[in-house]
C-alpha positions as CSV (number, residue, x, y, z in Angstrom):
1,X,-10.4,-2.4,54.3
2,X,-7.8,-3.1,51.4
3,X,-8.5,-6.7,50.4
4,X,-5.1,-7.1,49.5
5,X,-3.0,-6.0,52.6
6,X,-2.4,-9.2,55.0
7,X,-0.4,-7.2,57.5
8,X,1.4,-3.6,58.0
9,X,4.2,-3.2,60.6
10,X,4.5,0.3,61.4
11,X,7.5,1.6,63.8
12,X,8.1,-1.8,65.5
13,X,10.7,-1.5,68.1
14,X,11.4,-4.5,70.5
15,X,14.2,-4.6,73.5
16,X,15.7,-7.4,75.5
17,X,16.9,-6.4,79.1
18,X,20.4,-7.7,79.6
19,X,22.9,-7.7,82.3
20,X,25.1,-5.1,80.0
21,X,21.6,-2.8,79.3
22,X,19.1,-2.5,77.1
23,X,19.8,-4.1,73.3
24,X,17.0,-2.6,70.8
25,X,16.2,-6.4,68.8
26,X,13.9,-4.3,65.8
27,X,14.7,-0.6,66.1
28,X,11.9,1.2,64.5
29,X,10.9,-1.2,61.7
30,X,8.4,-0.9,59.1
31,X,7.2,-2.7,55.9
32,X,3.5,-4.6,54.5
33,X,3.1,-7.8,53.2
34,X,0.1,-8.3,50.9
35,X,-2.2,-11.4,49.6
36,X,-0.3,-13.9,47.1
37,X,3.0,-11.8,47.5
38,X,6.4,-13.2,49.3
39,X,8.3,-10.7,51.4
40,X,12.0,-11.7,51.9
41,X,13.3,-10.4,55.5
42,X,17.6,-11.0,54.9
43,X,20.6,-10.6,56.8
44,X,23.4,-11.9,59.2
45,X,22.5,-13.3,62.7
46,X,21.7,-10.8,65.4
47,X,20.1,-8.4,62.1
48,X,16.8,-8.9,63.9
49,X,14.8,-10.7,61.5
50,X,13.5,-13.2,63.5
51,X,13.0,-11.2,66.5
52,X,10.8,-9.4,64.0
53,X,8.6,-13.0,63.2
54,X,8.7,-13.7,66.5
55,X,7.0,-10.0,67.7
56,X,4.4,-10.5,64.8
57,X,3.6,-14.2,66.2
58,X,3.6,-12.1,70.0
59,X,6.1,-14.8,70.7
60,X,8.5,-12.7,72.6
61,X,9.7,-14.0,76.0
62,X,8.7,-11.5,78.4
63,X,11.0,-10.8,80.7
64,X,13.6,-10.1,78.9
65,X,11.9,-8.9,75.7
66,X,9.1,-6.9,75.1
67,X,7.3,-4.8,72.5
68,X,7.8,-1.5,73.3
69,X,6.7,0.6,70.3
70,X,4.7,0.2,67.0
71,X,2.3,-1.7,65.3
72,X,1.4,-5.0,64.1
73,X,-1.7,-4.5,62.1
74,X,-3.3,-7.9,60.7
75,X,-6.3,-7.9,58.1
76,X,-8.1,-10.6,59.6
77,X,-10.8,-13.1,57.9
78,X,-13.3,-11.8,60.3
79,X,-12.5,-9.5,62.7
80,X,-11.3,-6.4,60.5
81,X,-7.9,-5.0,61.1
82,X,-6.4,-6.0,64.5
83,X,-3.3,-4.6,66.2
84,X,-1.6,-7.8,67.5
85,X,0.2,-6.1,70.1
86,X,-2.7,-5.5,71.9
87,X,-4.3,-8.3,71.8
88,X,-4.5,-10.9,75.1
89,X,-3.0,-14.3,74.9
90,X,-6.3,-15.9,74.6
91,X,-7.1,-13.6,71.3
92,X,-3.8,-14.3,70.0
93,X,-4.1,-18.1,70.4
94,X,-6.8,-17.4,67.5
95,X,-4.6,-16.0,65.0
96,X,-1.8,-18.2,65.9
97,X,-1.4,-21.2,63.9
98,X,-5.1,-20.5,62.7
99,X,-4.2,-17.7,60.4
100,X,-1.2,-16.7,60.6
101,X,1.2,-19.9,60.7
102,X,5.2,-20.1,61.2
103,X,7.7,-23.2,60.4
104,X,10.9,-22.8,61.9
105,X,14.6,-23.2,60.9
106,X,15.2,-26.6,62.9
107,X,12.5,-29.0,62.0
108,X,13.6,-31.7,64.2
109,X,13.4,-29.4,67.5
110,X,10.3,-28.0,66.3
111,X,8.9,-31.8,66.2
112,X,7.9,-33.8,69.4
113,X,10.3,-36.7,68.9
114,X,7.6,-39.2,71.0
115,X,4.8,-38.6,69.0
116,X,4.2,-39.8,65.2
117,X,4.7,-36.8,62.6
118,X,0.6,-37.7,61.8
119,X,-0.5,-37.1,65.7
120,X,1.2,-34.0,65.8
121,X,-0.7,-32.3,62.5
122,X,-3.8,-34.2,63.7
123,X,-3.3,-32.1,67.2
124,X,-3.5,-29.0,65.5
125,X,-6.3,-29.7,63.2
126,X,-8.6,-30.8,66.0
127,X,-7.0,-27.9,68.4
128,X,-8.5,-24.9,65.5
129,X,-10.9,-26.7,63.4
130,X,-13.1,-28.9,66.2
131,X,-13.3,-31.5,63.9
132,X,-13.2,-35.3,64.8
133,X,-9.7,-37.4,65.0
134,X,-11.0,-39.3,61.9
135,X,-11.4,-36.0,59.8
136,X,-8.5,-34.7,61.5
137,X,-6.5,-37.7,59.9
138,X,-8.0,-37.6,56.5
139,X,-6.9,-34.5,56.3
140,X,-3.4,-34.8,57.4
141,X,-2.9,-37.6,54.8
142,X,-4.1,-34.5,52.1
143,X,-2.1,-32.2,53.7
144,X,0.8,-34.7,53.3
145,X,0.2,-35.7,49.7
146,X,0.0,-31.4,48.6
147,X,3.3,-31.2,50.4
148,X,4.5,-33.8,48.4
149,X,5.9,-35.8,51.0
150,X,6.4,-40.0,49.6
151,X,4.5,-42.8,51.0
152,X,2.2,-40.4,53.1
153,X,0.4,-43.3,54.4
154,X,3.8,-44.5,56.2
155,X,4.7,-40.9,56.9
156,X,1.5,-40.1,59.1
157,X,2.5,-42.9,61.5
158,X,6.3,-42.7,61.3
159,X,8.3,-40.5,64.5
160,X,10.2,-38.1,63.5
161,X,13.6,-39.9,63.4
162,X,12.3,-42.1,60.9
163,X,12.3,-39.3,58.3
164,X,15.2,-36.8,56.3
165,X,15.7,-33.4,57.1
166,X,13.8,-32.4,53.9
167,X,10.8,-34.7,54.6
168,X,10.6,-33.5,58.3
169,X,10.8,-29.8,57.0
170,X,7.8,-30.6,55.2
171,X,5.8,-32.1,58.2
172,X,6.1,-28.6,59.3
173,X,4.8,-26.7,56.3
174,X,1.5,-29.0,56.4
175,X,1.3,-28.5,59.7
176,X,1.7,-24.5,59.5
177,X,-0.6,-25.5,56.2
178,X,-3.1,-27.0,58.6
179,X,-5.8,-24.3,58.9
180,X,-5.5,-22.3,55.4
181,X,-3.6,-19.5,57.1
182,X,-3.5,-16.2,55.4
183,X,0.3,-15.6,56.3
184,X,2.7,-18.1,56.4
185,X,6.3,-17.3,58.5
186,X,9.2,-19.3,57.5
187,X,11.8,-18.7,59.2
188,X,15.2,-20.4,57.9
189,X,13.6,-22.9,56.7
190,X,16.1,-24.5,54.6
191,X,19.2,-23.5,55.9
192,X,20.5,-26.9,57.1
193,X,19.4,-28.2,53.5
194,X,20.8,-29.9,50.6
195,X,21.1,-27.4,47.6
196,X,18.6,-29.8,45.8
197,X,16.1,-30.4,49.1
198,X,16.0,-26.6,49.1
199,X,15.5,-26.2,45.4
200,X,12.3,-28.8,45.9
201,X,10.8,-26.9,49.4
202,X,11.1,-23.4,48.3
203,X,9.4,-24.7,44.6
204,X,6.8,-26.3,47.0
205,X,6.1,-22.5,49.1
206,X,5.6,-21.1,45.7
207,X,3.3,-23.4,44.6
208,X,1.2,-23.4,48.1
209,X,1.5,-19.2,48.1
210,X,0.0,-18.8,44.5
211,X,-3.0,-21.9,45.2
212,X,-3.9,-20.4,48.2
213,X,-3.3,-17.1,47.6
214,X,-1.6,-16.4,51.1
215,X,1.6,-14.1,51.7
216,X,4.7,-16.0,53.0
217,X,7.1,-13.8,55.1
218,X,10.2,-15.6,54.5
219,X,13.3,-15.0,56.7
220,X,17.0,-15.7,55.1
221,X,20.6,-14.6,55.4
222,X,21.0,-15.8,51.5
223,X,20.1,-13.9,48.9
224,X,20.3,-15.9,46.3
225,X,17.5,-17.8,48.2
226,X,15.4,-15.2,48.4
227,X,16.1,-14.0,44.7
228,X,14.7,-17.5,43.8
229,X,11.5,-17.0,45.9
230,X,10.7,-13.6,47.1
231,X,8.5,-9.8,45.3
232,X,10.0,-7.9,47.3
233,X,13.3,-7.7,50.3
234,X,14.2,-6.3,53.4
235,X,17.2,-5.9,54.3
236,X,17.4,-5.4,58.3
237,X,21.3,-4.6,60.4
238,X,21.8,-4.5,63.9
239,X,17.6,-4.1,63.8
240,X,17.2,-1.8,61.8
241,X,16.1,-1.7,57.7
242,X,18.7,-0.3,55.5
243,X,16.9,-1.1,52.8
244,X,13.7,-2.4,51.0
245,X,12.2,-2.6,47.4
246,X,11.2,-5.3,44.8
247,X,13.6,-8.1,44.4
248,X,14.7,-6.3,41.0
249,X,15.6,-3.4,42.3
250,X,17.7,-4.7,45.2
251,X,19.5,-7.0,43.1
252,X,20.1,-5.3,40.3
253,X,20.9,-1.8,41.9
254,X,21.8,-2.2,45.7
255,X,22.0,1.4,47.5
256,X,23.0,0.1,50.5
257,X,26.6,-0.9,51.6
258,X,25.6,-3.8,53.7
259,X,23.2,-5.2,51.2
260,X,26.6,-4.3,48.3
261,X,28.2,-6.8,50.8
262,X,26.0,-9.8,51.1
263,X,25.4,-9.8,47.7
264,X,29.1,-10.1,46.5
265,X,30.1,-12.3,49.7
266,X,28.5,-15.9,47.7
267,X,30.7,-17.7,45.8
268,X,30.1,-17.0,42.2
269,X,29.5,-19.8,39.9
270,X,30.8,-18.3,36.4
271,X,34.4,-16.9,37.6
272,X,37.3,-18.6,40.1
273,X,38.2,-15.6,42.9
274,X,41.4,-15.3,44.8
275,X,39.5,-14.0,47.5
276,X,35.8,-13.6,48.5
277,X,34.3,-9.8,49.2
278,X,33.2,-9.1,52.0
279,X,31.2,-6.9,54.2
280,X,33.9,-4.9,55.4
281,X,34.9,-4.7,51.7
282,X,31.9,-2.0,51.7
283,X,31.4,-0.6,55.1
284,X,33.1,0.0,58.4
285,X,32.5,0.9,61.7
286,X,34.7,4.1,63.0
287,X,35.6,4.3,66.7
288,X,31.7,5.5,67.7
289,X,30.1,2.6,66.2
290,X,28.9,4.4,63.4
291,X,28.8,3.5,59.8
292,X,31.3,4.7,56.9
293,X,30.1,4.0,53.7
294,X,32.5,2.8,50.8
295,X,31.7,3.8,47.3
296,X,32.9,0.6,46.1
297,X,30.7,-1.2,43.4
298,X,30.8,-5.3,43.6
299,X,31.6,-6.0,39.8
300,X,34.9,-3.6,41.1
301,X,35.6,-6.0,44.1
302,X,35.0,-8.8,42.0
303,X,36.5,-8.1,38.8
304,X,39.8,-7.1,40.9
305,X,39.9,-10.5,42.4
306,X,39.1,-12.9,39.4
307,X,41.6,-15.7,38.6
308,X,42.5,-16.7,34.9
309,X,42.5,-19.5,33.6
310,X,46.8,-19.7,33.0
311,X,47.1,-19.1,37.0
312,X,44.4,-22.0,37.8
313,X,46.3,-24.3,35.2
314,X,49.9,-23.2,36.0
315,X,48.9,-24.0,39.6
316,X,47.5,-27.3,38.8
317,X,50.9,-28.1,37.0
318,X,53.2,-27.6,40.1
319,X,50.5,-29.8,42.2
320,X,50.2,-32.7,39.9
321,X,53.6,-33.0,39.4
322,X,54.5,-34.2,43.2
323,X,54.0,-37.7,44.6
324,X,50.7,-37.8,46.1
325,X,50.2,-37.4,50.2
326,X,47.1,-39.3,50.5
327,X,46.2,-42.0,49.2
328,X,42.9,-43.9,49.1
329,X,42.5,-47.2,47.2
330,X,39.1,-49.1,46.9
331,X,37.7,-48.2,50.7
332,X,34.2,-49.6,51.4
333,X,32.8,-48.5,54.8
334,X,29.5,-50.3,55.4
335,X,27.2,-50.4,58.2
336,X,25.4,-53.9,59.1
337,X,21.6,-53.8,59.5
338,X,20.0,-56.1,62.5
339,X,17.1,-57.8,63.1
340,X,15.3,-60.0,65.7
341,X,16.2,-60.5,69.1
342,X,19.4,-61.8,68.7
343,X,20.6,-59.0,66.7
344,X,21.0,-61.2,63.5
345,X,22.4,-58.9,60.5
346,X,20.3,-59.3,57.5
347,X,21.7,-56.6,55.4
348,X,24.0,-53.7,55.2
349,X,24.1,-50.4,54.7
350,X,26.9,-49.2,52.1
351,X,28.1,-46.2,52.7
352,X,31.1,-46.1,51.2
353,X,31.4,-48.3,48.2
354,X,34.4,-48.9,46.8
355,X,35.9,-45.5,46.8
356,X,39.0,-44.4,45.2
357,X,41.2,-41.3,44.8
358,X,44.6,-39.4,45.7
359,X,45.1,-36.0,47.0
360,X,48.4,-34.1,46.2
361,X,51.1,-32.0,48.4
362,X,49.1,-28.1,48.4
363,X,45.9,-29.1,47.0
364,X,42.2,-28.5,48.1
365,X,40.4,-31.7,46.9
366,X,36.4,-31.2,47.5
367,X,34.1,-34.2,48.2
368,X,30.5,-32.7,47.4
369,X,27.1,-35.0,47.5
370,X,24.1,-34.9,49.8
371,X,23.1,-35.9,52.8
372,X,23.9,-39.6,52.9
373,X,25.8,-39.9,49.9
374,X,29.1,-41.0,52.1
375,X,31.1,-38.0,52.1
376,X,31.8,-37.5,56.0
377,X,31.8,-41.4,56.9
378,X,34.7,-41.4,53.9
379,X,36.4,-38.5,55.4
380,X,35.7,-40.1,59.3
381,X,37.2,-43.5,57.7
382,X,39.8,-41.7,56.4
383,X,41.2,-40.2,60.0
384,X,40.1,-43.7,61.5
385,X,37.2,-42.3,63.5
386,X,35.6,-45.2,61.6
387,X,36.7,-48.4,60.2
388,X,36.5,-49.8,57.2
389,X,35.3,-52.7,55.7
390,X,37.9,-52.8,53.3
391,X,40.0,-50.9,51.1
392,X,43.2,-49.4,52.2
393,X,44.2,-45.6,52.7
394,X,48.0,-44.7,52.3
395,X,49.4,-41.5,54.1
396,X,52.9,-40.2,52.9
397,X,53.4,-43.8,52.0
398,X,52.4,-45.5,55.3
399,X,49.2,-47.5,55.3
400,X,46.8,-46.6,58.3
401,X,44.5,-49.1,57.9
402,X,46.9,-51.9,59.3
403,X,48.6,-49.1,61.8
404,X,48.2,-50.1,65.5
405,X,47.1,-47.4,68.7
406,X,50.8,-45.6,68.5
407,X,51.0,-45.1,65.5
408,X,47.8,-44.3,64.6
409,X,48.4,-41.6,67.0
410,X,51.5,-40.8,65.3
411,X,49.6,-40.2,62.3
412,X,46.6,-38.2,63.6
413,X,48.8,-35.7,64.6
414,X,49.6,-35.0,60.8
415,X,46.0,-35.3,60.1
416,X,43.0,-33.1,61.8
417,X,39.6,-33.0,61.5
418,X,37.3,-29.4,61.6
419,X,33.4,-30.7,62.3
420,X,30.9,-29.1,61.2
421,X,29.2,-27.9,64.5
422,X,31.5,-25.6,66.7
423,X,29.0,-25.2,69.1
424,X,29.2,-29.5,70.1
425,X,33.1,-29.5,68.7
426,X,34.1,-27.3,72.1
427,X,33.8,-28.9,75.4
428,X,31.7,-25.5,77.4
429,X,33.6,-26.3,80.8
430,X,37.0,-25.5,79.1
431,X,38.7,-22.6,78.4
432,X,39.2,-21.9,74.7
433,X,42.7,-21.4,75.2
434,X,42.8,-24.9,77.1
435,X,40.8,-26.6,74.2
436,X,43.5,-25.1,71.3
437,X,46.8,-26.0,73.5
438,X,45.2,-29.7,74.6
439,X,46.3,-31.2,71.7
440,X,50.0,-29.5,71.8
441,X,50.0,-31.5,75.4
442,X,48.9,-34.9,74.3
443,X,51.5,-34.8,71.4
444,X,54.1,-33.6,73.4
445,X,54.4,-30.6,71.0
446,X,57.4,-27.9,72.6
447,X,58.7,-27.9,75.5
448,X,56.2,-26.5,78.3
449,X,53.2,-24.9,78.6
450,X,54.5,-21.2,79.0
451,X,55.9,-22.0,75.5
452,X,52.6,-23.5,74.2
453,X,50.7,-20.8,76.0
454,X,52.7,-18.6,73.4
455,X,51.8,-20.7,70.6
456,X,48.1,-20.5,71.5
457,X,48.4,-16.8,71.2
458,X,49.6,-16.6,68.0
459,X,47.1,-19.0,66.3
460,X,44.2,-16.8,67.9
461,X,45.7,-13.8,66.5
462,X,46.0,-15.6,63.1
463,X,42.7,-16.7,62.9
464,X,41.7,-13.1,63.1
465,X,41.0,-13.5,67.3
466,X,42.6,-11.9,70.2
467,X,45.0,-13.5,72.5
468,X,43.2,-11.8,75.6
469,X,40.5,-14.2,74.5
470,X,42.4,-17.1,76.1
471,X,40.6,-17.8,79.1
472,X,37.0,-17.1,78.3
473,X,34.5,-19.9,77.7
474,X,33.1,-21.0,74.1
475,X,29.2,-20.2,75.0
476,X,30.9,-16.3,74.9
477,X,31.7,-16.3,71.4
478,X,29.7,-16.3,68.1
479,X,29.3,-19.4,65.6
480,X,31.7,-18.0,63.6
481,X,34.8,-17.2,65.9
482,X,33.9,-20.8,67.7
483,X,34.7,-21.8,64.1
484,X,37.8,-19.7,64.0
485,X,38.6,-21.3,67.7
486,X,38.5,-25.1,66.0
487,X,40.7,-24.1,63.1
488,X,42.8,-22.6,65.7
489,X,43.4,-25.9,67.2
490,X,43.6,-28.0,64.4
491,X,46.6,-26.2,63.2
492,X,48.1,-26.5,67.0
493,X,49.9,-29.8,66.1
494,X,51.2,-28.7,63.1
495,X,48.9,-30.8,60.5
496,X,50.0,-31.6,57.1
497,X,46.5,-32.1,56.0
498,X,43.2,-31.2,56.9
499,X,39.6,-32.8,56.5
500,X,37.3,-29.8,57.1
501,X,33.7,-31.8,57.3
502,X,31.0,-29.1,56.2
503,X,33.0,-26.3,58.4
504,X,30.8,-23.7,56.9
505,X,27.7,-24.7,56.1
506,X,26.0,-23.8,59.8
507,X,27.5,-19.9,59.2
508,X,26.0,-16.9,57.6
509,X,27.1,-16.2,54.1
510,X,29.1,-13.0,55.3
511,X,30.7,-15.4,57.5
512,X,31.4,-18.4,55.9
513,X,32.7,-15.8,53.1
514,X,35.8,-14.5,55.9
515,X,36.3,-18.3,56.9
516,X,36.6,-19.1,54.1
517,X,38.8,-16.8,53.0
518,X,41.3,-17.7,56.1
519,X,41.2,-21.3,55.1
520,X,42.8,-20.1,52.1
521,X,45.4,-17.7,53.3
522,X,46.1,-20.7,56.4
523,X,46.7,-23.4,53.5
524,X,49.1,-21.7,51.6
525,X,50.9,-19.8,55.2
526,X,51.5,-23.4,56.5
527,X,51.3,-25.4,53.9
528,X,48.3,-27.4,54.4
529,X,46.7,-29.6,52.2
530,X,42.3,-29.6,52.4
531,X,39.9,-32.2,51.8
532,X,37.1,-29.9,51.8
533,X,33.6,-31.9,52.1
534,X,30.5,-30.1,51.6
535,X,26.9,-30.7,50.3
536,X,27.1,-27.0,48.7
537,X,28.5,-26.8,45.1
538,X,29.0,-23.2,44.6
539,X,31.3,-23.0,48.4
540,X,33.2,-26.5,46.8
541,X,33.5,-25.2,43.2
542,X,35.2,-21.8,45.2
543,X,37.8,-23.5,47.3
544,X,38.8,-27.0,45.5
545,X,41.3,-27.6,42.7
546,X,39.4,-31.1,42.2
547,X,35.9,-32.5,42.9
548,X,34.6,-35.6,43.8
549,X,31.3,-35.8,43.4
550,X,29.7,-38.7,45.7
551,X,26.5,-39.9,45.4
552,X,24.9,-43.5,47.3
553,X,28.4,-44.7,48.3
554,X,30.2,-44.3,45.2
555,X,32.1,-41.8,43.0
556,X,29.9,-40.3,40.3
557,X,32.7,-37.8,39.1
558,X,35.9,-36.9,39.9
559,X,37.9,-33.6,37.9
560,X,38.9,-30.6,37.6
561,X,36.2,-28.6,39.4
562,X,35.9,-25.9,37.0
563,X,35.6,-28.8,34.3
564,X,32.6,-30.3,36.3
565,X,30.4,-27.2,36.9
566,X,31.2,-26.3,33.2
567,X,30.9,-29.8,31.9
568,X,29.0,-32.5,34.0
569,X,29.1,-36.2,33.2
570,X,26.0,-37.1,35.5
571,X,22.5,-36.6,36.0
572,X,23.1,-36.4,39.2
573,X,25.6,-33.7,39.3
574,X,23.9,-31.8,36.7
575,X,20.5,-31.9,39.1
576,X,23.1,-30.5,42.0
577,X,24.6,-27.5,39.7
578,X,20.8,-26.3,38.6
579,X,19.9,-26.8,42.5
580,X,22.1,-23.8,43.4
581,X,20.3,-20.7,44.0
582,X,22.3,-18.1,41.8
583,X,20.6,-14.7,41.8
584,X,20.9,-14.2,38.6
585,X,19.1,-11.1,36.9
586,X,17.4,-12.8,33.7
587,X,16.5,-15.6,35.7
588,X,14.4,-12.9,38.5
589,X,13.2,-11.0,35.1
590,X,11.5,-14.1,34.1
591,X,10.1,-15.3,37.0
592,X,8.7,-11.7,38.1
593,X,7.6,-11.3,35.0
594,X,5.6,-14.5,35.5
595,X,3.8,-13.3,37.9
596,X,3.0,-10.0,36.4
597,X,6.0,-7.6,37.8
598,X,6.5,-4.4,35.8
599,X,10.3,-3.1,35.3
């Protein structure tokens, strides 16, 4: 038996019955992962990359799924090479969690929420090891402490509500951790991460990979997270690999046309763009379904689209020049904090501090921070979904703070919101084409609703849907045209400006790359002006003309946002800039080179 070889999947297929047919999940997939090495599994939702984590951990729902084909052969500690899918629940109970472990992408549905984040590592400790609670507990707390989480002694008996979305991500690596596995699955494990969380929990797999000499499989749609982690990537559409080698050679010489795409489709950091690549940029489908390849290179598709710097400051000119359309003068929000049976506030929490700033006619103004740092309560205060404290907000000279119910109302119908989650943004019993001409009826915008009907068409065309979409239900569409559907209806009331409140961060980089891309064609086409909020830099850096960098409350930087990626002020924004995962080739030279790599 090869020491070195953790697992070897040979011709995996998997299906899912459906009322439509059969949809082949992982069509005929193949690949190894060996001791101390990270394999990357990348690519858009519905690619099959977790279907393939979830056949390995025999985690298929059956009916509708099932493994139909292939191998899944696992060097175990102690019984030799075992196919797990042929193994019975019983046997696999073994292997799961025991040596082959698996955090998922949503830590706090992956975590009992009535049972301390300690009881639930201490279940599976005493579940594999049959060791007492007391040991159980000991070792939790050292779990905790090599996953670096703080105060591990509060940690073990806090619930899981208590904690951050980083800190609760890393309740589930100790507890994956638990029993020394070989392999370790992550699947998207820090996609609803800050840039900086991210930076610290993928730093954290390393160090746990090379101590304990396991192999991580670790499932992505971002590249440049997996150029910062991963020995070698597989690139997996519509279930099937279209591509695999070392992390060098898929980065820095890409066969494929899909794997062209989702490299290009990331903001860059070093140039401004017009307009994103995309997939499609690189490869179509004809009229069959099947594939045409484009011999496009990406330093062509990006070269063609980069902006100089006398269009960005010509630009700026014309904005800068016009009275301003928002204005927001000294706004605290705060929060109080209670205590004791009477509710007696003893504190608050500040979550906007004293935050000021004006955005002009046209321009994008991005507020950047993370989680916590104020941005969406400023941007909620800002609409009036909150109050504030104090402070006072001016909108094409009127003041909405002091505004009563009309004419607040008045006012929102110049100002809309995008959230960030389409899927709880759309009520499921309405129509989409009811939930995009609502709005028009409350406002009293045209005449009827045969005339608002017509409107609604057009804005689904313009946002790239179809207007025969009208009367099907939200749960029918993807993340990304739900997305699509919500800009669709903030633009129903004809908005002056728009607060988009991280309206990308929950897509796939291919994705959020098109959205993105319509944001910008939308703002100029109607004349929109963005506050863009988002805890990602690099997306920020892409669409804004200024930044505001928030951090605890308060402004930390506010510029040119070219001036602040180039030139940071802070320690704080210069920790978020090195955060972002860039896929840069020197910086994968070195680090494979590290660990021994030969080019």
């Amino acid at each position: 038996m090869d020491t070195q070889r953790l697992l070897e999947i040979k011709n995996l297929k998997t299906i899912f019955k459906t009322d439509e047919g059969i949809t082949k999940a992982v069509d005929d997939v193949s690949f190894t992962l060996n001791r101390g090495e990270t394999v990357g599994i990348v690519g858009e939702s519905g690619s099959g990359k977790s279907v393939t984590a979830l056949s390995i951990m025999n985690l298929i729902p059956n009916p509708p799924g099932k493994i139909v084909d292939g191998e899944i052969l696992y060097h175990s500690r102690d019984r030799g090479i075992v196919d797990l899918v042929h193994v019975s629940d019983s046997e696999m109970r073994h292997f799961r969690g025991n040596e082959i472990g698996m955090i998922f992408q949503e830590p706090m549905t992956s975590l009992n929420p009535v049972f301390t984040c300690g009881d639930q590592v201490i279940e599976a400790i005493v579940l594999h090891q049959k060791v007492s609670k007391t040991e159980a507990r000991e070792k939790t707390l050292a779990l905790f402490k090599e996953v670096q989480l703080p105060r591990p002694d509060d940690i073990i008996d806090s619930y899981p509500h208590q904690l951050s979305g980083g800190q609760k991500q890393r309740v589930m690596i100790a507890m994956a951790m638990s029993c020394n596995p070989n392999i370790l699955i992550a699947d998207e494990p820090t996609t609803a991460l800050d840039v900086t969380v991210q930076a610290t929990i993928l730093d954290l797999m390393r160090n746990l990979r090379d101590k304990r000499d396991m192999g991580i499989l670790f499932i992505t749609h971002d590249l440049g997270v997996i150029a910062e982690l991963a020995d070698k990537v597989v690139v997996m559409y519509q279930g099937k690999i279209v591509e695999q080698g070392t992390v060098w050679e898929i980065f820095s010489n890409p066969q494929h046309p899909y794997t062209k795409g989702l490299l290009s489709c990331r903001p860059p950091l070093d140039h401004r763009l017009k307009i994103l690549p995309t997939i499609s940029d690189f490869m179509e489908l004809n009229v069959d379904g099947k594939m045409i390849e484009s011999d496009k290179t990406i330093s062509d598709e990006i070269n063609k689209q980069i902006i100089s710097t006398q269009e960005i400051e010509t630009r700026h000119k014309d904005l800068y020049k016009k009275t301003p359309l928002l204005c927001v003068e000294n706004i605290k929000t705060f929060f109080p904090i209670r205590k004791g049976f009477f509710g007696k506030t003893v504190d608050y929490v500040r979550a906007v501090n004293d935050v000021s700033f004006d955005v002009y006619p046209g321009e994008t103004l991005g507020l950047v921070g993370e989680s916590g740092c104020g941005k969406t309560t400023l941007g909620r205060t800002i609409i009036r979904l909150l109050e504030a404290t104090s402070g006072k907000i001016w909108f094409d000279g009127n003041e909405i703070i002091s505004m009563d119910k009309a004419q607040l109302q008045e006012v929102r119908k110049q100002i809309q919101i995008v959230f960030q989650d389409p899927y709880s943004s759309l009520n499921p019993r309405i129509t989409i084409g009811s939930a995009i001409m609502e709005p028009m009826q409350v406002h009293g915008i045209l005449e009827d609703d045969k005339a608002r009907r017509k409107r609604v068409d057009e804005l689904l065309e313009r946002v790239e849907l179809n207007a025969d979409h009208f009367n099907r239900y939200p749960h029918e569409f993807s993340g990304g045209q739900r997305q699509r559907i919500c800009i669709a209806r903030s633009l129903a009331v004809n908005p002056r400006l728009v607060i988009l409140d991280e309206s990308v961060s929950a897509l796939d980089v291919s994705i959020q790359a098109q959205v993105l891309n319509l944001l910008n064609e939308l703002r100029d086409e109607f004349n929109l002006t963005y506050i863009f909020i988002s805890h990602d830099l690099s997306v920020v850096k892409f669409m804004s003309d200024r930044m505001v960098v928030m951090n605890q409350g308060i402004v930390e930087e506010l510029n040119d946002a070219d001036e602040i990626y180039n030139n940071p002020q802070t320690d704080y924004t210069k920790r978020l800039i090195a955060a972002i995962p860039r896929g840069n080739l020197d910086d994968i030279k070195r680090a494979q080179t590290l660990r021994g790599m030969q080019f």
